[in-house]
C-alpha positions as CSV (number, residue, x, y, z in Angstrom):
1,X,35.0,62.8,-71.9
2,X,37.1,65.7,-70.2
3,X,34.1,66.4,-67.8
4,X,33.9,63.2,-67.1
5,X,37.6,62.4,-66.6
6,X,37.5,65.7,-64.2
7,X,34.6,64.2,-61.9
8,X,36.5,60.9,-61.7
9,X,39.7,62.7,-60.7
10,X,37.9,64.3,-57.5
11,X,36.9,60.5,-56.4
12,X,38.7,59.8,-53.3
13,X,38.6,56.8,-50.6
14,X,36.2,57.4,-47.7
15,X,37.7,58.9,-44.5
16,X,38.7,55.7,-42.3
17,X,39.6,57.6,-39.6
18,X,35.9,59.2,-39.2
19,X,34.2,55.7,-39.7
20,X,37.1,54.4,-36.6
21,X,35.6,57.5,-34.3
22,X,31.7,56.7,-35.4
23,X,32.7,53.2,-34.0
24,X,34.0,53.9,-31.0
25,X,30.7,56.5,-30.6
26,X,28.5,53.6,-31.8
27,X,30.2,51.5,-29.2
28,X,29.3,54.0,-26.0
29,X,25.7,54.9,-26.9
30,X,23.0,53.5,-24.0
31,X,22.5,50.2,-25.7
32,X,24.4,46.7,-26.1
33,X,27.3,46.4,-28.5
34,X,26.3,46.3,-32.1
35,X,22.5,46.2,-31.3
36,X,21.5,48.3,-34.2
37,X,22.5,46.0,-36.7
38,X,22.9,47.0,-39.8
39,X,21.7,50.8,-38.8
40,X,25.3,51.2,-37.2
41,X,26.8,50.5,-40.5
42,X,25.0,52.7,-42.3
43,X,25.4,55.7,-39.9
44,X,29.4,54.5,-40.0
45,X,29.1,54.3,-43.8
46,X,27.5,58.1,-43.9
47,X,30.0,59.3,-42.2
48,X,32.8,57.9,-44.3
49,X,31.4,58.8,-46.9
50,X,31.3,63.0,-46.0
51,X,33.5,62.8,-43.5
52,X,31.6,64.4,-41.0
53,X,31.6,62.8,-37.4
54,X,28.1,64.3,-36.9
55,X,26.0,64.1,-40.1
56,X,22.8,65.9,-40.7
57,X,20.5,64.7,-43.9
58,X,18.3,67.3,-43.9
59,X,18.7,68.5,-47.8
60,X,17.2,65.1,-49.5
61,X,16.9,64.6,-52.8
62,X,15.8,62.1,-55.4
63,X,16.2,62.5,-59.0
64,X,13.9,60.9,-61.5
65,X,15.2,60.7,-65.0
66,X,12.5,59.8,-67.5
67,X,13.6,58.9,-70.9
68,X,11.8,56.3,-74.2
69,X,13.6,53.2,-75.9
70,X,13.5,52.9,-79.1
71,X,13.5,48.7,-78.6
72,X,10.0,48.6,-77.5
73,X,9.1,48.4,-81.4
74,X,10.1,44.9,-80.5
75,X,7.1,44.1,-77.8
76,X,9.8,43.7,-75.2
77,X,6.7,45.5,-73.0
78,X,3.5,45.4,-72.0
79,X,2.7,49.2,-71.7
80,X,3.0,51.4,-75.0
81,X,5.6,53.7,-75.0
82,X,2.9,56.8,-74.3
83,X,2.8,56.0,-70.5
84,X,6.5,57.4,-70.3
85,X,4.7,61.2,-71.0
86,X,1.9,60.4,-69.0
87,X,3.5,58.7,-66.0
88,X,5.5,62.8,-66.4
89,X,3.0,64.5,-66.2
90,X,1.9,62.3,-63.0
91,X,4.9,63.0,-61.4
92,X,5.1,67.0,-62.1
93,X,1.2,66.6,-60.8
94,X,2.3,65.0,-57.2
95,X,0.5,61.8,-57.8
96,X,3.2,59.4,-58.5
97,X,4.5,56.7,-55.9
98,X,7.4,58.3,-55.8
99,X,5.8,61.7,-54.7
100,X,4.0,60.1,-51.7
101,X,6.9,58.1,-50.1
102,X,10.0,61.4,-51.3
103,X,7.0,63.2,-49.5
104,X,6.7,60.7,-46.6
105,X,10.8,61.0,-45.9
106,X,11.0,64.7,-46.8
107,X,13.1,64.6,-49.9
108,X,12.1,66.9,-52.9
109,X,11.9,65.7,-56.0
110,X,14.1,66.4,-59.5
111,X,11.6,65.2,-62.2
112,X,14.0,64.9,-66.0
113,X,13.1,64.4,-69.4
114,X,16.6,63.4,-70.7
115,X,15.1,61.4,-73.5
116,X,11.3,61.3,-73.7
117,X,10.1,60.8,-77.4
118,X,7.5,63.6,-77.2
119,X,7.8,67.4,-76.4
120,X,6.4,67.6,-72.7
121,X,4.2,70.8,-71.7
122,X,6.9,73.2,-70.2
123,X,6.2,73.2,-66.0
124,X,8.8,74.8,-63.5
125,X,8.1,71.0,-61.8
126,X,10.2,69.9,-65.2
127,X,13.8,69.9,-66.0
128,X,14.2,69.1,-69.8
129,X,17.8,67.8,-71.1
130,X,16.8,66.0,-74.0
131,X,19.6,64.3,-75.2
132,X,17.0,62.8,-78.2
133,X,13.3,61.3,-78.6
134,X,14.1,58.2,-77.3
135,X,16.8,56.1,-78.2
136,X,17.2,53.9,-81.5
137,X,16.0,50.7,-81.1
138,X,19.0,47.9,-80.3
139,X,17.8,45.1,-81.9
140,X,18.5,46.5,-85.4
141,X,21.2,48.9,-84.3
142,X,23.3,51.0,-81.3
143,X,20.6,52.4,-79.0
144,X,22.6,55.9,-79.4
145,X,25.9,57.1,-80.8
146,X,28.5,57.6,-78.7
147,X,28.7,61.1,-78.2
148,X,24.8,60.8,-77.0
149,X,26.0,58.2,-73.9
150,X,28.6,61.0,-73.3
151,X,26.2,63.6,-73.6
152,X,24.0,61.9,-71.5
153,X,26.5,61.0,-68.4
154,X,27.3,65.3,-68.9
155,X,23.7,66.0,-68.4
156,X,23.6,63.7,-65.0
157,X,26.7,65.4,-63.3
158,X,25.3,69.0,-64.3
159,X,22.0,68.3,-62.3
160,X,23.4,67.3,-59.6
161,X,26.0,70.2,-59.7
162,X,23.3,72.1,-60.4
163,X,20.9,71.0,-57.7
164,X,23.7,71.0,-54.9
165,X,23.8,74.8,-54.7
166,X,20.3,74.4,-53.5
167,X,21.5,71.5,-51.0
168,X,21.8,68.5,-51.1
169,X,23.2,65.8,-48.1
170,X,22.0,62.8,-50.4
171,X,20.6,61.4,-53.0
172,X,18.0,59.3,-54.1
173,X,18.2,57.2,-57.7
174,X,14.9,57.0,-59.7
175,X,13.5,56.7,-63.6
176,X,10.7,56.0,-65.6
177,X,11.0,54.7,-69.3
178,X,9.0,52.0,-71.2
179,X,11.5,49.0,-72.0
180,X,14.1,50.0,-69.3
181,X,14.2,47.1,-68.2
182,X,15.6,45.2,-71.4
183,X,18.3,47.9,-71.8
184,X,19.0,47.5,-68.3
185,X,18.9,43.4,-68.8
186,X,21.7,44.0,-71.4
187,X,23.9,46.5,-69.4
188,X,23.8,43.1,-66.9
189,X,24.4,40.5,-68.9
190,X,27.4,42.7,-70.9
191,X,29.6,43.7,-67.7
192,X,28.5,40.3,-65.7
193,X,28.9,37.4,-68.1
194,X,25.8,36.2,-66.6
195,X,22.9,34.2,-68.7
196,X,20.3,36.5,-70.0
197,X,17.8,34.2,-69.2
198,X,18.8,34.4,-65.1
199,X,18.9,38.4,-65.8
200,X,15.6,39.2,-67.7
201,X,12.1,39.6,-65.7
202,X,9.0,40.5,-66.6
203,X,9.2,44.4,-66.6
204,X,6.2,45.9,-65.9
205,X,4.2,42.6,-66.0
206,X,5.2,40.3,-69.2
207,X,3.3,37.3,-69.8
208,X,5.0,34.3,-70.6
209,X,4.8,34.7,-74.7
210,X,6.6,38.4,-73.4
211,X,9.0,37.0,-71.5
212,X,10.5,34.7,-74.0
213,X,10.1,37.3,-76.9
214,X,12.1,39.3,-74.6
215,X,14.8,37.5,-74.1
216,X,15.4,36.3,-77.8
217,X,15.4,40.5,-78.5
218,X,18.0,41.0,-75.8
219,X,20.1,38.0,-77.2
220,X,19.6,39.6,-80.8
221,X,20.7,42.9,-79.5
222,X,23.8,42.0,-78.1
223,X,25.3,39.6,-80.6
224,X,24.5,42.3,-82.8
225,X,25.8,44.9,-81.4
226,X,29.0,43.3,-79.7
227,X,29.2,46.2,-76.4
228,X,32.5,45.8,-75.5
229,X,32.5,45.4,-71.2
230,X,36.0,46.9,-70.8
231,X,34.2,50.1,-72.6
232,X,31.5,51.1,-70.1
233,X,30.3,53.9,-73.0
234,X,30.6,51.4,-75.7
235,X,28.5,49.3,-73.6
236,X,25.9,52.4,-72.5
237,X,26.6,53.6,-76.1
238,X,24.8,50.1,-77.8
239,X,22.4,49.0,-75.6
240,X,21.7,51.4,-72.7
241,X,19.2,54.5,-72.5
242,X,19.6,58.1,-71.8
243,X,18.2,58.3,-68.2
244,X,20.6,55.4,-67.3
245,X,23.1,57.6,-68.6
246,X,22.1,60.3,-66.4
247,X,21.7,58.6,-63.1
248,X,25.6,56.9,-63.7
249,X,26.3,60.8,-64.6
250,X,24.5,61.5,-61.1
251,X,26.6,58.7,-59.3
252,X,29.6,60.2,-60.0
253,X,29.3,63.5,-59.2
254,X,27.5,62.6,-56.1
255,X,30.7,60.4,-55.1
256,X,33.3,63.4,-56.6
257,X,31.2,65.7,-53.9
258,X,31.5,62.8,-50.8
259,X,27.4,62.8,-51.0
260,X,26.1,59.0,-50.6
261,X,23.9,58.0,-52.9
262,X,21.2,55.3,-52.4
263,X,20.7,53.3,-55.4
264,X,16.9,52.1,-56.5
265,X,16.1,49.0,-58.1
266,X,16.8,47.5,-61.5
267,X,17.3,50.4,-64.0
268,X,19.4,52.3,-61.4
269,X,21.4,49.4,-60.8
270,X,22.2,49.4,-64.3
271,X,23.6,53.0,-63.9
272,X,25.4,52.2,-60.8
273,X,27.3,49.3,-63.1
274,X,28.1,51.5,-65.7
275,X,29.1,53.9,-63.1
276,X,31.1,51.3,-61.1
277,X,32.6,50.1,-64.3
278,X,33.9,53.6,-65.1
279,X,35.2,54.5,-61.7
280,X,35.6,51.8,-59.4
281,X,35.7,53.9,-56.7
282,X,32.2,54.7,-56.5
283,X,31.6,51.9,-54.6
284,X,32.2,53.4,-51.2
285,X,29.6,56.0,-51.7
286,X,26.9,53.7,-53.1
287,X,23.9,52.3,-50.8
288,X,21.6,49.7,-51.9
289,X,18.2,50.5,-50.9
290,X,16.5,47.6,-51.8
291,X,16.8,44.1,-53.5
292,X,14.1,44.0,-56.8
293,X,12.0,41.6,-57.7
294,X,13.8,41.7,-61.0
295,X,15.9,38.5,-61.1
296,X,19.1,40.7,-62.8
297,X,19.1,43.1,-59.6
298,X,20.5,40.7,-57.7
299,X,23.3,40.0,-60.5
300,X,24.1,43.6,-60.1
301,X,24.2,44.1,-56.6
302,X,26.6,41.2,-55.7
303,X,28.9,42.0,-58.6
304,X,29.2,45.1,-57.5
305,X,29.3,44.3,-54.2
306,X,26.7,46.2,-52.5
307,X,24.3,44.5,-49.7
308,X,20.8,45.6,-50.0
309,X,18.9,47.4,-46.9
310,X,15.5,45.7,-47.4
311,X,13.6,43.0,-49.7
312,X,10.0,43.9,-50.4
313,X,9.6,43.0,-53.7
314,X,9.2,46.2,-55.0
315,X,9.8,46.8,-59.0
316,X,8.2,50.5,-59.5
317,X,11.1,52.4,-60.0
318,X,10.4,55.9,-59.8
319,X,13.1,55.9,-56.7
320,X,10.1,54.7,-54.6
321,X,13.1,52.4,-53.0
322,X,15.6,54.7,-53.1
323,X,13.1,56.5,-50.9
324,X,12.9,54.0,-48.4
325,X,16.4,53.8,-48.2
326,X,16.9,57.4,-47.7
327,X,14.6,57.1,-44.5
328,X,16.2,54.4,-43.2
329,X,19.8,56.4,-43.8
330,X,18.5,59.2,-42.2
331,X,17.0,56.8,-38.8
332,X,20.4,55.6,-38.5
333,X,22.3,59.1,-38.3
334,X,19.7,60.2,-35.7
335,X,20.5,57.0,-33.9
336,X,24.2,58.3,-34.2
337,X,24.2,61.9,-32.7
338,X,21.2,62.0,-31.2
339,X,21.2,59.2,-28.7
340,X,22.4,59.6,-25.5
341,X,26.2,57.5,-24.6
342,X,25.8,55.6,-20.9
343,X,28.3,58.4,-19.4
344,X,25.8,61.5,-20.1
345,X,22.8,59.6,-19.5
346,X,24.6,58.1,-16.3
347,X,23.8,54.6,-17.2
348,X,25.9,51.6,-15.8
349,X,27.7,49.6,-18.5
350,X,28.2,45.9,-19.1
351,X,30.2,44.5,-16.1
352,X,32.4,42.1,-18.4
């Protein structure tokens, strides 16, 4: 917990003196007040955030943590737990969703096993911090012990450490894990109160048999489990997975370095929670990209209090959305310092 404690400790308010200065720059560029929308608040966000009156994204990064779950013994999905390896090597290859559109923004991608139940092929494309071969599954047991969610959180704020020598102005959320989605349905429905019935969706494309079995495994796991909510590793600890680990790991170093961080769907809105539940601060430096189609997405967002950039129904994962959202981050600083104000481009202002 001491590395953790130390990356909390370096979390700080964003600057509100930068974000008053954006404003008033926001406020003289060659176009009616407030025009941009939500654009302006995202370039005044960025700029809290790294306290930089003229930000440049041009290091962007997306980090895909891949890990198995052990609960899928349970037919909580309808893929096998091989595609987790496979969709891997898909990545490593290029030919993922997430390749084209971090291609189609210019991010580069950080492809993880933290927790895939097979040893992968070694490939320079491949960072491996295996925490374990998946986790245990939580319907007859804690998903992991709690040195393993520690562990796991560690591994997140070393790759980003790791990765920011190389650069890095944002970053991008992603993962890929059979059954995420019913760890990241109990992660909800611990820290929000909320019915898991309201939180659990059909994954990867449950029918309605699945759906229902789905739920009554989630309910199963958490009365027998107990997660304890004011204990965000307790919570991680009995019911998460390892690359949700990582990416809250990833979320805080990214907000103990003043580097925003745009949040995916689903599974890394599960980390943002547990990250949110163990540092409250994080909040400032978090940007939602995207609302899911998963029905517990939206729990997450508004408890946190986050207000998504777009709604296209998107439930890949990967960090396809967080992708999105890193292009629509980077339009809005370009907006910022690179259009012209009405006094340099010797346009008349509003009379009244």
């Amino acid at each position: 917990m001491e590395r953790i404690n130390n990356t909390i400790k370096n979390i700080s308010g964003v600057d509100p003196v930068i974000i008053n200065k954006t404003q008033a720059r926001l406020d003289n560029l060659t176009k009616p007040l407030g025009s941009l929308g939500r654009l302006e608040e995202l370039a005044k966000r960025i700029c809290g955030i790294t306290g930089k009156v003229n930000p440049s994204l041009v290091n962007k990064v997306i980090f895909t943590l891949a890990a198995d779950h052990g609960v899928t013994d349970e037919g909580v999905s309808a893929y096998p737990k091989e595609v987790t390896a496979q969709m891997v090597y898909n990545f490593v290859a290029g030919g993922a969703g997430i390749n084209v559109l971090a291609k189609h923004v210019g991010a580069r991608v950080v492809v993880v096993d933290i927790g895939v139940s097979a040893d992968l092929k070694p490939d320079p494309k491949l960072r491996v911090e295996k925490i374990n071969y998946g986790t245990k599954n939580m319907a007859k047991g804690p998903a992991m012990t709690r040195d393993e969610a520690i562990k796991a959180i560690h591994a997140g704020i070393d790759l980003f450490e790791e990765e920011l020598r190389r650069g890095i102005d944002i970053v991008g959320t992603g993962e890929m894990g059979i059954g995420n989605t019913t760890a990241a349905s109990a992660i909800t429905a611990s820290f929000t109160g909320s019915p898991v019935e309201k939180i659990t969706g059909r994954g990867a494309g449950l029918d309605d048999p699945g759906l229902k079995n789905k739920i009554e495994v989630i309910k199963k796991s958490l009365l027998l489990n107990k997660p304890d909510p004011a204990d965000p590793i307790d919570v991680l600890s009995k019911v998460g997975g390892f690359e949700i680990g990582g990416l809250a790991g990833i979320i805080l170093a990214a907000a103990s370095h003043k580097t925003p961080v745009v949040i995916d769907g689903f599974i890394s809105g599960a980390a943002a929670l547990v990250a949110f539940k163990i540092e409250p601060k994080v909040k400032d430096y978090m940007i939602a990209a995207h609302k899911s189609q998963e029905g517990g997405h939206k729990i997450i967002l508004e408890h946190i209090g986050l207000r998504p950039l777009l709604d296209l129904d998107l439930r890949l994962g990967e960090g396809t959305g967080g992708a999105l959202g890193i292009g629509l981050a980077d339009a809005a600083v370009k907006i910022l310092t690179q259009m012209a104000t009405f006094k340099s481009a010797n346009v008349s202002e509003k009379n009244i």
